[in-house]
MMTF fields as JSON, N, C-alpha, C and O atoms, coordinates in Angstrom:
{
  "mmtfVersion": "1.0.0",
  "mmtfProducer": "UNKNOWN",
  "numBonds": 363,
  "numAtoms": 364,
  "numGroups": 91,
  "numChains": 1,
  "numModels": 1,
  "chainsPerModel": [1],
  "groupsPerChain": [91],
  "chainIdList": ["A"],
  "bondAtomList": [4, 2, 8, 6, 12, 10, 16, 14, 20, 18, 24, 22, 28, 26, 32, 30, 36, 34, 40, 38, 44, 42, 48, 46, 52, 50, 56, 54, 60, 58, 64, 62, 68, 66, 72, 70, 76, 74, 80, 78, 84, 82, 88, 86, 92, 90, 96, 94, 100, 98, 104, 102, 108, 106, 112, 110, 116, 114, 120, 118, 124, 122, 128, 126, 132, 130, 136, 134, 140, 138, 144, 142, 148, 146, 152, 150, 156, 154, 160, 158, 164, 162, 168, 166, 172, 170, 176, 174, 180, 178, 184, 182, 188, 186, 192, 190, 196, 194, 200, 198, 204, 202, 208, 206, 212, 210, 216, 214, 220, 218, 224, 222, 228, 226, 232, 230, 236, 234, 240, 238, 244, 242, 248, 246, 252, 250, 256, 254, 260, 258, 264, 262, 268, 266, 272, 270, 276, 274, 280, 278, 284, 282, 288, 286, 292, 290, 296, 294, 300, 298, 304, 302, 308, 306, 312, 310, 316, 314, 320, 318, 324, 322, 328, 326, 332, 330, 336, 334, 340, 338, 344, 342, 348, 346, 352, 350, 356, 354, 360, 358],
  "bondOrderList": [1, 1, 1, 1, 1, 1, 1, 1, 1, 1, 1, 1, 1, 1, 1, 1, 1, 1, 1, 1, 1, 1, 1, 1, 1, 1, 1, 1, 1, 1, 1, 1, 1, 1, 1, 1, 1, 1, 1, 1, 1, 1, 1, 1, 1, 1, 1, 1, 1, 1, 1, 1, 1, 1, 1, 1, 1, 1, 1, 1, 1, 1, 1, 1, 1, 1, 1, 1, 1, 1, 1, 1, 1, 1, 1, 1, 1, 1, 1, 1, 1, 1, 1, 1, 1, 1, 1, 1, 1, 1],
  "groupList": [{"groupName": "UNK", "atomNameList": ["N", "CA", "C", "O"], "elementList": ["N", "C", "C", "O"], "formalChargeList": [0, 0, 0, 0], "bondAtomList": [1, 0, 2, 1, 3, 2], "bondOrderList": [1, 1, 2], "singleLetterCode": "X", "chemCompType": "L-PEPTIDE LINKING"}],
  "groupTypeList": [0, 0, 0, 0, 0, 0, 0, 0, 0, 0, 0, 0, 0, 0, 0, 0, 0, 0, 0, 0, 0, 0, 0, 0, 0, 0, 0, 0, 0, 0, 0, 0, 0, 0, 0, 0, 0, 0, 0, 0, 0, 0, 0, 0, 0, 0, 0, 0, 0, 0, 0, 0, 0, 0, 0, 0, 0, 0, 0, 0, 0, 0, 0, 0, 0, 0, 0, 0, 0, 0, 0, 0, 0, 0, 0, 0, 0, 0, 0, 0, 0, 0, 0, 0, 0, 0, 0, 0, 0, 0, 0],
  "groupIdList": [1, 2, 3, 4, 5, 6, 7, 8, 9, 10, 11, 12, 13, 14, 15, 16, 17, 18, 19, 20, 21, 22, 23, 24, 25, 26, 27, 28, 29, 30, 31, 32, 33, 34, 35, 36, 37, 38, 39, 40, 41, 42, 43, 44, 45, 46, 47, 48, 49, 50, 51, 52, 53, 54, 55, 56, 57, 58, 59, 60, 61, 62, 63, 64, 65, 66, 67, 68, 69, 70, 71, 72, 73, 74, 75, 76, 77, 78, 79, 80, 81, 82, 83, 84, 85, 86, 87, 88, 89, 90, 91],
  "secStructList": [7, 7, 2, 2, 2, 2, 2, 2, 2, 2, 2, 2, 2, 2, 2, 7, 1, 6, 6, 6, 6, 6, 6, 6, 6, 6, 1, 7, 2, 2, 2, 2, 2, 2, 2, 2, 2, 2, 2, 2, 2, 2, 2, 6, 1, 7, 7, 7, 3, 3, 7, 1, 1, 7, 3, 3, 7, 7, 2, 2, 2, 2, 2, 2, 2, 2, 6, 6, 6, 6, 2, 2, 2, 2, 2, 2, 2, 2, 2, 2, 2, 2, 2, 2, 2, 2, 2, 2, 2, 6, 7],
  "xCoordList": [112.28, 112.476, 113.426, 114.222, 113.316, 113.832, 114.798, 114.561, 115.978, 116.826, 116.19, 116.376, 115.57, 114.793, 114.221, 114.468, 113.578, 112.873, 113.626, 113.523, 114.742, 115.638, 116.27, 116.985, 116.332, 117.15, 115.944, 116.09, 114.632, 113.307, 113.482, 113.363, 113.756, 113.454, 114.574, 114.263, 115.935, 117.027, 116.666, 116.658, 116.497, 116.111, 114.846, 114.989, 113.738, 113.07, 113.227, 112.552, 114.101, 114.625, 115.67, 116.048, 116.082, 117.463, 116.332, 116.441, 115.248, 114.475, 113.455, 113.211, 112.802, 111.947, 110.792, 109.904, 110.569, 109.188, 108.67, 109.485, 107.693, 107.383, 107.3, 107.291, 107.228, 106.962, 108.562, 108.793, 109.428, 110.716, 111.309, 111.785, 111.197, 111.792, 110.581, 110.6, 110.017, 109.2, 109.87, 110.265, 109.73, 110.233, 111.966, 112.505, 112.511, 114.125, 114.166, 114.838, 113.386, 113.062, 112.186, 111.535, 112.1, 111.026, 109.759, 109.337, 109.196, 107.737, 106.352, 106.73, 105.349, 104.526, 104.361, 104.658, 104.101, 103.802, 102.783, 103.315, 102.047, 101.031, 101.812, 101.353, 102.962, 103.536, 104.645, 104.697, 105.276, 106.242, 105.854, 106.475, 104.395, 103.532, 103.315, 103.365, 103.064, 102.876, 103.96, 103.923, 104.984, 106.41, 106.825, 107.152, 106.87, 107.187, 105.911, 106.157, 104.861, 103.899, 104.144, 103.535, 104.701, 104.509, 105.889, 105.968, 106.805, 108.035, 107.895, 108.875, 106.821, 106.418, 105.887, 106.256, 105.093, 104.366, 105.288, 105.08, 106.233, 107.236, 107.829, 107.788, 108.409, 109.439, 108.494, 109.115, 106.825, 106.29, 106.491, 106.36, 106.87, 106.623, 106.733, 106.904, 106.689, 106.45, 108.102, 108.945, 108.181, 109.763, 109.901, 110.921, 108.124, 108.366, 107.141, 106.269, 107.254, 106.06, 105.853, 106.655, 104.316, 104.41, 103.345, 102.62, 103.546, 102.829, 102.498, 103.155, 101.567, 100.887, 102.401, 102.668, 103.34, 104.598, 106.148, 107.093, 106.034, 107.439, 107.162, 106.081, 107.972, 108.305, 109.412, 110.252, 109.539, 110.492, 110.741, 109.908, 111.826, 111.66, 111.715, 111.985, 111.069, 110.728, 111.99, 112.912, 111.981, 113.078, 113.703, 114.884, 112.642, 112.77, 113.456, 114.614, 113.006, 113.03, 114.665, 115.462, 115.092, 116.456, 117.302, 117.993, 116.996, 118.196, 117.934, 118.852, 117.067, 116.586, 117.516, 118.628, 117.463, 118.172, 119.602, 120.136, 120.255, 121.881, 121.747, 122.344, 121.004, 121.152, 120.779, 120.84, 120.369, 119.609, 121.016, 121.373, 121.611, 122.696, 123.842, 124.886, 123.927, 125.346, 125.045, 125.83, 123.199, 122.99, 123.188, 123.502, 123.001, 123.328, 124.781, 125.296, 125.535, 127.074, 127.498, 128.117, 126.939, 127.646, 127.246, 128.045, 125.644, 125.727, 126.257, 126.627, 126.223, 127.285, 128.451, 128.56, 129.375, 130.164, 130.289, 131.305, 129.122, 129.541, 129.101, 129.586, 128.004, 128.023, 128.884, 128.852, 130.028, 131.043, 132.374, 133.313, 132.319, 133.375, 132.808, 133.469, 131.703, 131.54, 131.369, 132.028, 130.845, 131.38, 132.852, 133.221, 133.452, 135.204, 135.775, 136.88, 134.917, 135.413, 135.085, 135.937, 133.329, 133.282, 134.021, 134.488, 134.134, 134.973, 136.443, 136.882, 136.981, 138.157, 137.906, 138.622, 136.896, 136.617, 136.552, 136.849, 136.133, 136.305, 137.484, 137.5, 138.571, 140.36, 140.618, 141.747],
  "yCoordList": [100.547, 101.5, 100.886, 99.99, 101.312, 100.448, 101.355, 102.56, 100.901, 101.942, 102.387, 103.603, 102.155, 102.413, 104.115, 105.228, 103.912, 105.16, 106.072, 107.225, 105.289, 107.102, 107.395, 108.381, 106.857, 107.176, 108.096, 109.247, 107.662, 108.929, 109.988, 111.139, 109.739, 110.458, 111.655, 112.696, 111.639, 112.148, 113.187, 114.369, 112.223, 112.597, 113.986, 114.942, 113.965, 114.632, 115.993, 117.001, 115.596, 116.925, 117.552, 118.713, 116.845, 117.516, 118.82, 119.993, 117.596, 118.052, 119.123, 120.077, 119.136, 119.667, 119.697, 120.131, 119.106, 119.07, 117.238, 116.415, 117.003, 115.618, 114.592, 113.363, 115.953, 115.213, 115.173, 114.6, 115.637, 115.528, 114.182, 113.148, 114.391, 113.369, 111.683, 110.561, 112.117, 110.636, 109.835, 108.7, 111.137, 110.572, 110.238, 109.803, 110.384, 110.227, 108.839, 107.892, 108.841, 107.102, 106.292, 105.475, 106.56, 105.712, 104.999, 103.875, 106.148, 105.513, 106.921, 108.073, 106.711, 107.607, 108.506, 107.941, 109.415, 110.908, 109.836, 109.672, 109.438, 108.733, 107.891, 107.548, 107.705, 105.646, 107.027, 107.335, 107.497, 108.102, 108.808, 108.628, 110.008, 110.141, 109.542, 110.032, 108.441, 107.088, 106.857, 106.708, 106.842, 106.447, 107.201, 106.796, 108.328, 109.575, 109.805, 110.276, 109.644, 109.89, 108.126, 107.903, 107.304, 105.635, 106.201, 105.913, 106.933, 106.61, 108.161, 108.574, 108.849, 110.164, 109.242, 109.421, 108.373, 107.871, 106.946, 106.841, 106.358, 105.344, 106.136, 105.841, 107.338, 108.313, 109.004, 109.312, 109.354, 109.989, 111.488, 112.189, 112.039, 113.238, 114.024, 113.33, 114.957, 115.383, 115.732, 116.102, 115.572, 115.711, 116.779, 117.236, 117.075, 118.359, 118.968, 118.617, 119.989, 121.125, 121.127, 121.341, 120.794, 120.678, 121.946, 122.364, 122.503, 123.606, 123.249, 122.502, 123.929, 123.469, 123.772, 122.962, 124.776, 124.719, 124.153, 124.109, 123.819, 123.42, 122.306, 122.044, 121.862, 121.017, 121.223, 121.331, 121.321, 122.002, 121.083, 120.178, 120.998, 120.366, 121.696, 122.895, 120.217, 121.065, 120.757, 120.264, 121.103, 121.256, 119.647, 119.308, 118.89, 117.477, 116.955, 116.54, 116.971, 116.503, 117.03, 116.213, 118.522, 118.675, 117.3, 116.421, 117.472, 116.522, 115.145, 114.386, 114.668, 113.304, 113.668, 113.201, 114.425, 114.196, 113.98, 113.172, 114.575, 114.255, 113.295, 112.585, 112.557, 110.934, 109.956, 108.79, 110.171, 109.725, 109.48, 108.358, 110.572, 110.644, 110.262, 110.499, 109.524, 109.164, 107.686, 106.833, 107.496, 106.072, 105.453, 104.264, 106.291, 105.795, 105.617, 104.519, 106.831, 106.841, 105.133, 104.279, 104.924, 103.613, 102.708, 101.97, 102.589, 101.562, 100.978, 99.83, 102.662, 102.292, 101.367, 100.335, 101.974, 101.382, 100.054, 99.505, 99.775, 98.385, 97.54, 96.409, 97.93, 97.031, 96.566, 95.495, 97.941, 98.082, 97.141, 96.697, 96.994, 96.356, 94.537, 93.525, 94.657, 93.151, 92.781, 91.788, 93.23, 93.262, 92.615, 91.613, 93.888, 93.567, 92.135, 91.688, 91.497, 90.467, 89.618, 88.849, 89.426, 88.552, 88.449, 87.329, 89.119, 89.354, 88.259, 87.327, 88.757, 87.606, 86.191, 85.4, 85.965, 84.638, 83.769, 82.575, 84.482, 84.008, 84.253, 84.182, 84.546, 84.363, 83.13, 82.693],
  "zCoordList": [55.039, 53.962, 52.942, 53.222, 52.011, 50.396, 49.883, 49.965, 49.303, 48.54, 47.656, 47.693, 46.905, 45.464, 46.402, 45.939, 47.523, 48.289, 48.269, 47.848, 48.947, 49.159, 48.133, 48.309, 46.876, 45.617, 45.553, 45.964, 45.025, 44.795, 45.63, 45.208, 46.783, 47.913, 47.786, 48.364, 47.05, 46.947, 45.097, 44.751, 44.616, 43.088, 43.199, 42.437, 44.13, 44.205, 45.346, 45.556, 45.752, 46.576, 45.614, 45.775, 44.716, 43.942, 42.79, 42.431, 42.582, 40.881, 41.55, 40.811, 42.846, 43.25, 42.935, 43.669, 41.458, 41.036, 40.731, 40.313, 40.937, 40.975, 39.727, 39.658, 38.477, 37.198, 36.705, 35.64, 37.286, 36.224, 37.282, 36.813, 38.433, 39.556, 39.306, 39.813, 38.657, 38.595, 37.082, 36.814, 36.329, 35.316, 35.408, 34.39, 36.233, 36.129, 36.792, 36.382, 37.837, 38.619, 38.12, 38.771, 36.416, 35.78, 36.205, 35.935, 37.076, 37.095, 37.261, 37.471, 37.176, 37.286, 38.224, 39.276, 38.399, 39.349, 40.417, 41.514, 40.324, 41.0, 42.22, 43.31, 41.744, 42.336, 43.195, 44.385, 42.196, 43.174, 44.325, 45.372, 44.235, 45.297, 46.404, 47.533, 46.091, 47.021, 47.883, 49.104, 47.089, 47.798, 48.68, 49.795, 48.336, 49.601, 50.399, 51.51, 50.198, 51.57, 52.173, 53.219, 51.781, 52.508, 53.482, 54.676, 52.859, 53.78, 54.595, 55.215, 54.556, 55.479, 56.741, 57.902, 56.378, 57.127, 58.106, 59.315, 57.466, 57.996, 59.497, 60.691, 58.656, 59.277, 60.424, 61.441, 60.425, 61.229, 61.186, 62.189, 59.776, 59.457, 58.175, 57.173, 58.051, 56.362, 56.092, 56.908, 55.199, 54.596, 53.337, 52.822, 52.946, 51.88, 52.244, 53.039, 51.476, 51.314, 50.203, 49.294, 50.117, 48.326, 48.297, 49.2, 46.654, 46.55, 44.358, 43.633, 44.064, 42.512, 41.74, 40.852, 41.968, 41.376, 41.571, 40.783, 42.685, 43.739, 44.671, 45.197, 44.764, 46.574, 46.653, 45.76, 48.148, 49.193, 50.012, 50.053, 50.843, 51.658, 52.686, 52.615, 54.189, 55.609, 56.08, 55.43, 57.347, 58.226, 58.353, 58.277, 58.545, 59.376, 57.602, 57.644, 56.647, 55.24, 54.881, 54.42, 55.15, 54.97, 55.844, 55.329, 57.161, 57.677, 57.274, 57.582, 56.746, 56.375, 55.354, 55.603, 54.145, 52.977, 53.103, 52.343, 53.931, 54.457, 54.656, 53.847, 55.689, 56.099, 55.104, 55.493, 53.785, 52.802, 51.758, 51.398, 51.423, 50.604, 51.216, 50.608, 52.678, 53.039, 52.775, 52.362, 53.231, 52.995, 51.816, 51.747, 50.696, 49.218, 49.209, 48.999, 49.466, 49.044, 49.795, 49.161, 51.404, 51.648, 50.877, 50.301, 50.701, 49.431, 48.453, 48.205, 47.558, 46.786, 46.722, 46.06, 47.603, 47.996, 48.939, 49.365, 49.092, 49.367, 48.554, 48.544, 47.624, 46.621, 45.636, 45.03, 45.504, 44.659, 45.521, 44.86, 46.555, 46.99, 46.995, 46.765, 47.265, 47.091, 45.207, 44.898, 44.387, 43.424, 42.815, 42.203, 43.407, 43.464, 44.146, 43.836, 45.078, 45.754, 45.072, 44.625, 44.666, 43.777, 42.126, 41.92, 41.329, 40.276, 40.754, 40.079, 42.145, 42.542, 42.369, 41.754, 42.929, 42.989, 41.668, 41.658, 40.546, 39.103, 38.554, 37.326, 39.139, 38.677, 38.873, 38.651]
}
């Protein structure tokens, strides 16, 4: 699974709808589709309920999203600390 996924994967549980969450992760309703049924498939279960006005998430899709948003926050931060290390190295 790819950070780029769970950033979508986070963006579209926040936006709930697929056309504002595709467009915020700059790419088409089609690709982002793709992305969340590739990492449904990964995970071995559905993570939303989609309906012609909404997506929701399911039960299994809530606790994925906690584990989704701690995985970003460490990212973050470790990209930000190696960052910081490298920046040293050019003093």
């Amino acid at each position: 699974m790819e950070i780029e996924s769970l950033k979508c994967f986070v963006v579209l549980s926040d936006k709930k709808r697929f056309t504002e969450a595709a467009y915020e992760c700059n790419m088409s309703q089609s690709t982002l589709s793709k992305k969340i049924r590739k990492m449904e498939n990964e995970l071995g279960v559905q993570l939303f309920n989609r309906t012609m006005h909404e997506t929701v998430l399911t039960v299994e899709g809530e606790k994925f999203y906690k584990y989704a948003k701690s995985i970003l926050k460490m990212y973050r931060a470790v990209v930000a600390h190696v960052s910081f290390l490298l920046s040293l190295s050019y003093i």
